[in-house]
C-alpha positions in Angstrom: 149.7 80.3 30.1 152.6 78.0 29.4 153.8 79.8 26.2 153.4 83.2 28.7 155.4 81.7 31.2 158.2 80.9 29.0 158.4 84.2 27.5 158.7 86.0 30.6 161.4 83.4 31.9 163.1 84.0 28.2 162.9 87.7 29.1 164.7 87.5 32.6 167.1 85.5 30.9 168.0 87.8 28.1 168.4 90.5 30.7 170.9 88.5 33.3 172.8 87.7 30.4 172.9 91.7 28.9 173.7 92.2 32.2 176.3 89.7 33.0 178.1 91.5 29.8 177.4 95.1 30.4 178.1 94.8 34.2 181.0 93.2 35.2 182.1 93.3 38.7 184.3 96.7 39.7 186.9 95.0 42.1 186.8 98.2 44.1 187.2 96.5 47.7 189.1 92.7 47.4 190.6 91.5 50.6 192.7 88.7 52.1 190.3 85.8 53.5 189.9 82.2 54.0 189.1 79.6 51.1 188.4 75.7 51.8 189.2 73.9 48.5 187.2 71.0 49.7 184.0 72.9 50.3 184.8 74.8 47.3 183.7 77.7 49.6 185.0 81.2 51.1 184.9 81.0 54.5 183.7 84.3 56.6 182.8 84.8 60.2 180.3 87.4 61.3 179.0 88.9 65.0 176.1 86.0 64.8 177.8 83.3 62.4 181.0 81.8 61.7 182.1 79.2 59.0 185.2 78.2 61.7 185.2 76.0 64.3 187.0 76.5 67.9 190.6 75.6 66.0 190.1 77.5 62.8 189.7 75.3 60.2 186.4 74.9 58.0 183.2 73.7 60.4 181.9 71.8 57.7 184.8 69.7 56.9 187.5 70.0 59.6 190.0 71.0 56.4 192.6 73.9 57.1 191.1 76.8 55.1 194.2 78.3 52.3 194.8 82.3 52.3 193.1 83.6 49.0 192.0 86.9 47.8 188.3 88.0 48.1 185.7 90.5 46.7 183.6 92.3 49.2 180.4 94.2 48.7 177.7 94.9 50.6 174.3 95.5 50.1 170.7 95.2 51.8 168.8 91.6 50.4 165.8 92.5 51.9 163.6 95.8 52.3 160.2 96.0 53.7 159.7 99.3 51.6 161.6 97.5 48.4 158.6 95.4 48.3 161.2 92.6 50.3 163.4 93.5 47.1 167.1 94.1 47.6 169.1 96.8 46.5 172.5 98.7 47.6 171.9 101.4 50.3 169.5 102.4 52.9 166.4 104.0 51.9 164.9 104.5 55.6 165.7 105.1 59.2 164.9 102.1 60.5 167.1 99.9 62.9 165.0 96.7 62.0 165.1 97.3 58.0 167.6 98.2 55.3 170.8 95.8 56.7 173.8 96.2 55.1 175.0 92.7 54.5 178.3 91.8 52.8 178.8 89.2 50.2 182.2 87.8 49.6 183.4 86.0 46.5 186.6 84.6 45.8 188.8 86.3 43.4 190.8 84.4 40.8 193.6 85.0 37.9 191.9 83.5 34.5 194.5 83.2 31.5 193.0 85.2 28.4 193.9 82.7 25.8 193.0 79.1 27.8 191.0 80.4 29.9 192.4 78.3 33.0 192.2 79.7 36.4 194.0 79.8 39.3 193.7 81.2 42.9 197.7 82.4 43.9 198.8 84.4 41.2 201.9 83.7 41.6 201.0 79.8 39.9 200.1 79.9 36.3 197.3 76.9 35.8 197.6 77.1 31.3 196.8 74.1 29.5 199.0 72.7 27.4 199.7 74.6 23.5 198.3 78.1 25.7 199.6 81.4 24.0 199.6 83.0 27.6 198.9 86.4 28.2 198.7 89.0 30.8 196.2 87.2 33.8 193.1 88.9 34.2 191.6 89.5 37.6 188.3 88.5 38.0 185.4 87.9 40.8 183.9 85.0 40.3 180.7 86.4 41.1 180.7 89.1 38.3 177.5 89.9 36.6 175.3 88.9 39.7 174.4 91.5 42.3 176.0 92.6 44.0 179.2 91.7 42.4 178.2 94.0 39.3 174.8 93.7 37.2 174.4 97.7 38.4 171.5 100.0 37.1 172.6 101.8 34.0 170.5 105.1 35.1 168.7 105.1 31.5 165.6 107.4 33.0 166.4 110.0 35.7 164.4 113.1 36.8 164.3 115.4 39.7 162.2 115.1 42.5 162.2 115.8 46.0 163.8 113.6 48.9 163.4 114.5 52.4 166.8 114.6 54.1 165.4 114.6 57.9 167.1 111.4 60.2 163.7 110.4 60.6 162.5 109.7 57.1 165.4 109.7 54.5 163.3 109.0 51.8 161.7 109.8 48.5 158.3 112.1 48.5 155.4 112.4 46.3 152.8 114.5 46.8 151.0 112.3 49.6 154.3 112.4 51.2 153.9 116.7 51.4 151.8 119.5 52.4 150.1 122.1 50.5 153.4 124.3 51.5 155.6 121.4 50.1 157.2 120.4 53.2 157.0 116.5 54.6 154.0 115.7 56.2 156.3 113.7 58.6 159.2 115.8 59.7 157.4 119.2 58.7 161.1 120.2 57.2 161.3 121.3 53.4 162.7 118.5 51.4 165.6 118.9 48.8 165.8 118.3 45.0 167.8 115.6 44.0 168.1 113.1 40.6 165.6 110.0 40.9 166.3 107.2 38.7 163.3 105.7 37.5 162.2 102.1 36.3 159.1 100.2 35.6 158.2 96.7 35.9 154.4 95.2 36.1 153.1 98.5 35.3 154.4 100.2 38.5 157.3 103.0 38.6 160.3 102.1 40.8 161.8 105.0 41.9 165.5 105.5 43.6 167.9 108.5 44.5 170.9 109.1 42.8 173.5 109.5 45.2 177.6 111.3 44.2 179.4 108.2 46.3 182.1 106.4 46.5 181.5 102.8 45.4 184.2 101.3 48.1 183.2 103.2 51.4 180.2 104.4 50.7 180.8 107.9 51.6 178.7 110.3 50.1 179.1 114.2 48.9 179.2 117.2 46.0 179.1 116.1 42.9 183.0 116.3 41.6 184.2 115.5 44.9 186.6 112.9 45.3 186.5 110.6 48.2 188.1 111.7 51.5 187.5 108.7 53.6 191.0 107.5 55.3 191.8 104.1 54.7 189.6 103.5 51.8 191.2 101.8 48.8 189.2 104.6 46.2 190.8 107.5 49.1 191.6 110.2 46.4 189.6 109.1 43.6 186.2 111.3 41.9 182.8 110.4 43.6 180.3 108.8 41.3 176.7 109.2 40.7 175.0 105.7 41.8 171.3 104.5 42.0 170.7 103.9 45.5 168.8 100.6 44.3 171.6 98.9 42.4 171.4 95.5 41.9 167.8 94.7 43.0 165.4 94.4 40.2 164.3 96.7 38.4 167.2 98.4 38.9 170.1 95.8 37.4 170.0 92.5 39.2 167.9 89.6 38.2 164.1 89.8 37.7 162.4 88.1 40.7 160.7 84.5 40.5 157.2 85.0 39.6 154.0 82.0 40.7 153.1 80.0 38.0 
């Protein structure tokens, strides 16, 4: 059991790691926000929590929070119909489930030769004898979901996904009726690309949606995004697994009992 144990642990290792290297984080939306060097945190405020107290500065240590440039994605951590797995965009109707959630990280300029970072670009942080170089941009959250680590869409079929506000979801034949339509809704559902993974002998399957990785916006495929204000407003639409970044599907492989 031990010598099992540590094989499967090796295993979800190997695959952050490919991961980590294959999926580096995109950068599509980074922001202006709030950092507290003494924390050693970004701070962010939401409708239901706030990391500022009444004057501004960090509730955790009083400090006055510096300006500094931030990655922002969103996704859904948890998903009754995921199995409470988390992956990148709604799969149901529900009000109560599939929570878009953001999750910041703070952006830094690394130096390609000493690798030294720094968070005002402006400021060049190089050790001493450094060749320099060009800074890179980086989010210092690459590699985990979902600041990269996306699916990489290795097996995808066709199948059919009902498109009805009510249901918005993947069927299979107990999902239809022996006219084809969904058993739910009644309505005939449409073809689209699944992308499909396997992990304890079960078949995870997601909908490949033509989207645009910033706003979200979805349409045809070689459309380019028409969404006003969105930093990717002009660019092609891409084709993205709906479940991005929750396991299977990129991401890390969940904790398993002992």
């Amino acid at each position: 059991m031990i010598i099992r144990a540590s094989l499967a642990m090796a295993l979800a290792l190997t695959l952050a790691s490919s991961q980590d290297k294959k999926s580096p984080c995109d950068l599509v939306r980074v922001e202006e926000g709030k950092y507290c060097a003494k924390c050693s945190k970004v701070l962010t405020k939401t409708e239901k929590t706030s990391d500022f107290d009444k004057d501004g500065n960090c509730k955790n240590c009083a400090g006055a929070p510096e300006k500094a440039r931030v990655c922002v994605k969103e996704w859904i951590p948890v998903c009754g119909m995921h199995e409470q797995r988390p992956h990148e965009r709604g799969c149901c109707a529900s009000k109560f489930c599939c929570k878009l959630t953001p999750v910041v990280s703070l952006v830094v300029y690394r130096c390609p030769s000493c690798k030294a970072e720094t968070r005002d670009e402006a400021k060049r942080a190089c050790k001493d004898g450094c060749k320099g170089g060009a800074l890179e941009t980086v989010c210092t959250k690459s590699g985990t979901a979902p600041h990269g680590a996306a699916c990489d869409m290795a097996k995808v079929e066709s199948g059919p996904y009902c498109t009805d506000k009510g249901c918005r979801k993947l069927l299979d034949k107990t999902d239809m009726d022996k006219e084809g339509r969904c058993i739910s809704c009644k309505k005939k559902p449409e073809t689209v690309k699944i992308c499909v993974k396997a992990d304890d002998g079960k078949a995870f399957r997601a909908r490949i949606a033509i989207t645009c990785k910033a706003c979200k916006a979805e349409g045809a495929e070689g459309a380019s995004c028409s969404t006003k204000d969105c930093p990717r407003a002009g660019k092609p639409l891409e084709a993205v697994c709906t479940d991005s970044g929750g396991w299977p599907h990129g991401g890390d492989a969940p904790k398993k009992d002992k």
